[in-house]
C-alpha positions in Angstrom: 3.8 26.0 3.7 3.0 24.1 6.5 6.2 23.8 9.5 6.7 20.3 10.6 9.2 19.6 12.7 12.1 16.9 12.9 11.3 14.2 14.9 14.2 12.2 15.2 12.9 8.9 16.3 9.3 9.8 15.7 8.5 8.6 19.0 5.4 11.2 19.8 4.9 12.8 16.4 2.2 15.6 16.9 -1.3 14.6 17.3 -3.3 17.6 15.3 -5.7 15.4 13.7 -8.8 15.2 16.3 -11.7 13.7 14.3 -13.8 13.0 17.2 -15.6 11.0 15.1 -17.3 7.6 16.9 -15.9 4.1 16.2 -17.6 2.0 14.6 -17.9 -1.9 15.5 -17.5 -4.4 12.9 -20.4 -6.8 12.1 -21.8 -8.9 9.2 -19.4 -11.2 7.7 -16.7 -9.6 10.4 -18.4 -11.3 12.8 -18.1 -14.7 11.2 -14.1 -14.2 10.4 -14.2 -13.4 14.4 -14.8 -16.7 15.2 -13.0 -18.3 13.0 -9.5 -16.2 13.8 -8.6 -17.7 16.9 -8.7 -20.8 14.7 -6.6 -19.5 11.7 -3.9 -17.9 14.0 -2.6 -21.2 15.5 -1.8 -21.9 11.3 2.1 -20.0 10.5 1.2 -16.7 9.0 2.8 -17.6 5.4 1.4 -20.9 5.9 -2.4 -18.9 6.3 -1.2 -16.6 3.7 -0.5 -18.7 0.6 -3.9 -20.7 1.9 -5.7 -17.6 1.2 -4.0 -16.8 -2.1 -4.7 -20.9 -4.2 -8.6 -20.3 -2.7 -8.9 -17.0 -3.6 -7.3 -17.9 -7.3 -9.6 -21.0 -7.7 -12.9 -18.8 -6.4 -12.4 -16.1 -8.9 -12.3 -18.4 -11.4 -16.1 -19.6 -10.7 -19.3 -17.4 -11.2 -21.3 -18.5 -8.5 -18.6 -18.2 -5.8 -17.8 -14.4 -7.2 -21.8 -13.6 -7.6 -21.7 -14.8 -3.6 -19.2 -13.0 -2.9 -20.3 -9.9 -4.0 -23.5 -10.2 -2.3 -21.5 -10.4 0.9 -19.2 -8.4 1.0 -19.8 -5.8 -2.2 -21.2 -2.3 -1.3 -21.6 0.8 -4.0 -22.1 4.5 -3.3 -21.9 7.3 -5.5 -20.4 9.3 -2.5 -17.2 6.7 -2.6 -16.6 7.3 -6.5 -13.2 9.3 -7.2 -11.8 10.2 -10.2 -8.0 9.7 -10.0 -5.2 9.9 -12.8 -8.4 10.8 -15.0 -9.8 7.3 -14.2 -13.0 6.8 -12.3 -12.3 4.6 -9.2 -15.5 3.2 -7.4 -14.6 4.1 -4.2 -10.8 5.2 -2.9 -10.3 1.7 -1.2 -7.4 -0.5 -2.7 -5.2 -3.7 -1.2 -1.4 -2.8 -0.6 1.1 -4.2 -2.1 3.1 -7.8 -1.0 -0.4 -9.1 0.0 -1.4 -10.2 -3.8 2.2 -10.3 -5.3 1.9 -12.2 -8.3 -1.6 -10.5 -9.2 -3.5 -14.3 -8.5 -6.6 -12.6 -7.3 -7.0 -9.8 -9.1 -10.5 -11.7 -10.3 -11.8 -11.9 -6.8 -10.6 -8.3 -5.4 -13.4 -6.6 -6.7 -16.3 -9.1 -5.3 -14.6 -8.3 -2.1 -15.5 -4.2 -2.3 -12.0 -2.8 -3.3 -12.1 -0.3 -5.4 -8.7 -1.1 -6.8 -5.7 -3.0 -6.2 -1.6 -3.0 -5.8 0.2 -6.1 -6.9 3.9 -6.8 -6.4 6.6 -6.2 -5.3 7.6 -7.3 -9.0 11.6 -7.6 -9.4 13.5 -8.1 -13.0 14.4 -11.6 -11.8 12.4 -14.1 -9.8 13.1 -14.5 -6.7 12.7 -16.8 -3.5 13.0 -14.8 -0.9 15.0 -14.9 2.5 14.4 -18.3 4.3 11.2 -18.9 6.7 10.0 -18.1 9.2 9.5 -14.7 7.6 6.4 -13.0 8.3 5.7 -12.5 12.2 2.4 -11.7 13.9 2.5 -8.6 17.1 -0.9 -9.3 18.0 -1.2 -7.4 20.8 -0.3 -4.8 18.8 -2.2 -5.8 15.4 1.3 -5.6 13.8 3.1 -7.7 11.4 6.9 -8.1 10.8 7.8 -9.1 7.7 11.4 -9.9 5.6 10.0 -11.8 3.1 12.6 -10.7 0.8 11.1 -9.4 -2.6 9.4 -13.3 -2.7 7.7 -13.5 -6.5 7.9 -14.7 -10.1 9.8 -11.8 -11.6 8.9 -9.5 -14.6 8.3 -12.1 -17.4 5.9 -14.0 -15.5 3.7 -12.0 -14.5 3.6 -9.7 -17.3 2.4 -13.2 -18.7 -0.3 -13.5 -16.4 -1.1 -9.8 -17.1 -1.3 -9.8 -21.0 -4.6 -9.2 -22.6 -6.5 -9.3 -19.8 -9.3 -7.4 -18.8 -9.2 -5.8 -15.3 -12.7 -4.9 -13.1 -10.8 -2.4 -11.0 -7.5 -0.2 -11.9 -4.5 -2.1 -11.2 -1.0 -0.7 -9.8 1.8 -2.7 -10.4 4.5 -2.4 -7.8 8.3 -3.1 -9.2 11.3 -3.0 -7.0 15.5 -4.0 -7.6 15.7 -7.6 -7.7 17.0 -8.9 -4.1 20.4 -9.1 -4.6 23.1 -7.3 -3.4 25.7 -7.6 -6.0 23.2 -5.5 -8.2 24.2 -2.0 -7.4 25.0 1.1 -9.5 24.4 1.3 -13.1 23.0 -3.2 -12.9 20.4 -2.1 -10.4 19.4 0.8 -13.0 19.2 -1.8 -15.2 16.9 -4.3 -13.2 14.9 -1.9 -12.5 15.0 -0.4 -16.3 13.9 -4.5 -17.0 10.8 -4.5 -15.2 9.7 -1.3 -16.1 9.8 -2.0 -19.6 7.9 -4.8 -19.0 5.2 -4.3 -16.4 4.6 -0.4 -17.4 2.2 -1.2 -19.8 -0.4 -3.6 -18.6 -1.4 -1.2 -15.4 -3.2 1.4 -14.8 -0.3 3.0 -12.6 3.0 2.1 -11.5 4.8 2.4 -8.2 8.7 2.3 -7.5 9.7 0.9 -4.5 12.5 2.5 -3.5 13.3 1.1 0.3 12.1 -2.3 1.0 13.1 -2.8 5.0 12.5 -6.6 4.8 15.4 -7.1 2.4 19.2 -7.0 4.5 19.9 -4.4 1.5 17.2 -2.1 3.5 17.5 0.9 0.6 18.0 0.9 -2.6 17.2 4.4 -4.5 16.3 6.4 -1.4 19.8 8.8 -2.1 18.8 11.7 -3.8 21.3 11.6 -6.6 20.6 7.4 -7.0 17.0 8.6 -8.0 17.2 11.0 -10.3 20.0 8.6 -12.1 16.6 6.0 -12.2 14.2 8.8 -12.6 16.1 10.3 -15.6 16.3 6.1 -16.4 12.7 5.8 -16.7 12.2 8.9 -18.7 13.0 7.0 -22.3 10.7 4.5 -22.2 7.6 6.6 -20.6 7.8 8.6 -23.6 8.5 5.6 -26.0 5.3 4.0 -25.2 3.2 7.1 -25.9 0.4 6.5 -23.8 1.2 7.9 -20.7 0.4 6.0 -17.5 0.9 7.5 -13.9 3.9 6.4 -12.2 4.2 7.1 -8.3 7.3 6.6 -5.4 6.5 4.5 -2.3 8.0 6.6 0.5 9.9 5.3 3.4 8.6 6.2 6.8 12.0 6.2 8.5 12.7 9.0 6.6 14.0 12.6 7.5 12.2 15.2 6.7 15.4 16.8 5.3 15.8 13.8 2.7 12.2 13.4 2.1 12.8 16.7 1.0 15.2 16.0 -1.5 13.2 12.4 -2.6 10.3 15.1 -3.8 12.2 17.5 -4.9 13.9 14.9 -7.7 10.6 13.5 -8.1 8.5 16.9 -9.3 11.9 17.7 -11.1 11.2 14.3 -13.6 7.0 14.5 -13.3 6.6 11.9 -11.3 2.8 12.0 -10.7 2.3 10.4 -7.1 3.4 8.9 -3.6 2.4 5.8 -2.2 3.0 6.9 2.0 4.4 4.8 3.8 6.3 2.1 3.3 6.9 -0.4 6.9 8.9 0.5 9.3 12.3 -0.8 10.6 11.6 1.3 13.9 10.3 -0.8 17.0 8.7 2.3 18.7 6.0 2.0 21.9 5.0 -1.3 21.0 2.9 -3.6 23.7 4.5 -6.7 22.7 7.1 -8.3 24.8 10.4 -6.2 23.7 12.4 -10.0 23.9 9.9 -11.4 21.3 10.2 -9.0 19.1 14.0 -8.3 19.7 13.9 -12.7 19.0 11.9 -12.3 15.6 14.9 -9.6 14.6 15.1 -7.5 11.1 12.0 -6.9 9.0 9.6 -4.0 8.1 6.5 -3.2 10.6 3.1 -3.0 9.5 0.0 -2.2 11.2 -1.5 0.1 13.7 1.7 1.3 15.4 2.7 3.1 11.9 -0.8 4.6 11.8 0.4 8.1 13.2 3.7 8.2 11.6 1.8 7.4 8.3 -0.9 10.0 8.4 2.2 13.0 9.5 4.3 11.8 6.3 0.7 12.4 4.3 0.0 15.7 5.7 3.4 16.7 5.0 3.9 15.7 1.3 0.2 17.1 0.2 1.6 20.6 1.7 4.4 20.4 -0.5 2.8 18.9 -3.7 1.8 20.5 -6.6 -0.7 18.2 -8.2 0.6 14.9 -7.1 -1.5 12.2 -5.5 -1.5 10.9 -2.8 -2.4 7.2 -1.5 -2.2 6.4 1.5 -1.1 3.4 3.7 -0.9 2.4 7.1 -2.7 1.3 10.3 -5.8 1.0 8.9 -8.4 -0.8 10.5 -11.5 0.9 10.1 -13.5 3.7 8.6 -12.5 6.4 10.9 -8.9 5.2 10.2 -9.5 5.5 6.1 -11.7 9.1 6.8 -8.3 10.7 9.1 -5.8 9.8 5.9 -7.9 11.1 3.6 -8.6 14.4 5.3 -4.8 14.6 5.8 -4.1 14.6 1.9 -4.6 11.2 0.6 -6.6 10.8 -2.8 -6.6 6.7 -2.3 -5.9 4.5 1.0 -5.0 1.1 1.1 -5.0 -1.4 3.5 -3.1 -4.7 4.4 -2.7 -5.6 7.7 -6.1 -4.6 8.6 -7.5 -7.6 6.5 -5.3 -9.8 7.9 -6.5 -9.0 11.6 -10.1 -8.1 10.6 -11.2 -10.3 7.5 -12.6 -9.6 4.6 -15.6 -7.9 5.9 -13.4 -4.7 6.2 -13.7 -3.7 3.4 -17.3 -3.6 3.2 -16.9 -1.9 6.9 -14.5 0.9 5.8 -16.3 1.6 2.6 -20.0 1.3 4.1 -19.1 3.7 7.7 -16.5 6.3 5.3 -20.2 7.2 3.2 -21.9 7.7 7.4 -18.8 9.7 7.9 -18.9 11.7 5.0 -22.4 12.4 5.3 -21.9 14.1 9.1 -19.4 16.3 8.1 -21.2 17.5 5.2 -19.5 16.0 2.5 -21.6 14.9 -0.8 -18.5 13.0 -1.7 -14.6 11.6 -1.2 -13.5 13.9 -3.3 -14.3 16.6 -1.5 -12.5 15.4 1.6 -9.2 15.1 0.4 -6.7 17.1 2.2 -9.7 18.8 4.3 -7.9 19.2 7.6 -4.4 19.5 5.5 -2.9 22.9 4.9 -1.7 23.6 1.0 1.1 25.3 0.2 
């Protein structure tokens, strides 16, 4: 078992991770959204945002536009094929959760190269969120702040949208406790019970937030004893539904490593099959930003490249403790290199967010494209291979 010590603030966590592999510069259709950023920053970032999600619904409704698309930005490799949860993924690149949380482009995600997707948060109820502004841009950083608040139609609507459809890419639904703080105790079992029942189904996986930083509730099922009352919850109906589908934790980065502990220890107690690592951050730590902005723009989780390091250490950690778990992993990343070093730390999967948002669409096609270079040079025929390569099992 690999020793990890406590950081308590997480300030410096231990660099061990030395890929010295070269960077590589983004081109082709990152280029074009180069020019045009400067452009779509002056527009509010959840003004940009819900721009981006009625154009990308209208243009995966239309052939032409997807065939275009694809040409664009698509790229294939048998190097990048994975077979995860005994499903063949066509390369280990998905989009994070709270980007797509209503699953409205779940037609156009995979003319844009990702090789799967995350929708939600999904709550029991719907839900409007906490007021605007309420997503924050650290650009110096390549950062976001967000407390959007669990913002989405709730269960029954989208398990709507989801029914009978067909889906180019395996789909994760994300559920969480409806924002609202008089659900507690045995009603937030319930809520979450709600969506479970309903969502569970119609995806190829399943992922339970259990800490959502950009709620003023903050955590939810992060006590040890509150999950294995939910785990134990969720038991009835996985085994009701017969078919059974993966269902993985989405772990908090602010966590210590004594009750991240006792988070996996419940979870391999009840089967839980996975970890989504990390979650943002509540944690403002070494960040180039002007510290009165961002003390100004207040609560909220951080995403982006300052939970890069924080996010890989959590990975490295957990796939030293698992058993057969997966692993997908989130966090700071921006480019292939970034995608390669979470990978080699334990991660199955990656998935980005924040890196689309500061370097287009053409990322994807830049991660996926440069990860088969990188690959190659260390003498890898494919991801699989990689996984937890500079990670040390238990």
């Amino acid at each position: 078992m690999v020793s990890i010590p406590s950081y308590p603030h997480w300030k410096h966590p231990p660099r061990d991770i030395n890929l010295k592999l070269k960077r590589v510069d983004y081109v082709e259709g990152a280029e074009m959204y180069g020019l045009l950023k400067p452009l779509l920053f002056k527009l509010d970032p959840e003004t940009l945002h819900d721009l981006v999600l009625k154009i990308g619904k209208r243009a995966g409704r239309i052939k032409w536009v997807k065939s275009a698309l694809r040409k664009a930005y698509d790229f294939e490799h048998e190097a990048l094929r994975i077979n995860v949860f005994g499903k063949e993924f066509r390369n280990p690149l998905g989009l994070a959760a709270g980007f797509d949380k209503n699953g409205e482009l779940i037609d156009l995600l995979p003319c844009l190269g990702f090789g799967f997707a995350e929708i939600g948060s999904v709550t029991a109820k719907p839900c409007e969120g906490n007021p605007r502004p309420r997503i924050f841009r650290l650009v110096e950083d390549e950062a976001l702040i967000n407390r959007m608040g669990l913002n989405n139609y709730g269960a029954d609507v989208v398990a709507e949208k989801l029914s009978e459809r067909r889906f180019d890419i395996p789909l994760g639904i994300n559920i969480a406790k409806t924002h609202d703080p008089t659900i507690v105790a045995k009603r937030a079992i319930e809520d979450f019970l709600y969506s479970f029942e309903r969502l569970y189904p119609l995806g190829d996986f399943t992922v339970l937030n259990i800490s959502c930083p950009n709620t003023r509730e903050g955590k939810t099922f992060e006590d040890k004893e509150a999950l294995d009352e939910l785990l134990e919850g969720l038991s009835e109906p996985r085994k009701r539904f017969g078919k059974k589908k993966p269902v993985l934790v989405k772990i908090s980065p602010d966590l210590s490593y004594e009750a991240l502990d006792g988070i996996l220890e419940v979870c391999k107690e009840h089967g839980i099959e996975g970890y989504v690592i990390s979650n943002t951050t509540t944690e403002r730590c070494n960040l180039k930003t002007d510290e009165e902005k961002v003390r100004k723009i207040g609560y909220g989780g951080l995403s982006g490249r300052p939970l890069k390091d924080r996010a890989t250490e959590l990975i490295k950690y957990v796939y030293s403790q698992r058993d057969d778990e997966t692993i997908i992993g989130v966090g700071g990343i921006f480019s292939a290199e970034d995608a390669y070093e979470k990978i080699t730390a334990g991660s199955s999967l990656v998935e980005v967010f924040t890196g689309l948002i500061y370097r287009g669409p053409g990322v994807v096609r830049e991660i996926n494209k440069n990860l088969v270079r990188m690959l190659e040079r260390e003498g890898f025929s494919n991801v699989e291979e990689a996984v937890g390569y500079r990670s040390e099992k238990k």
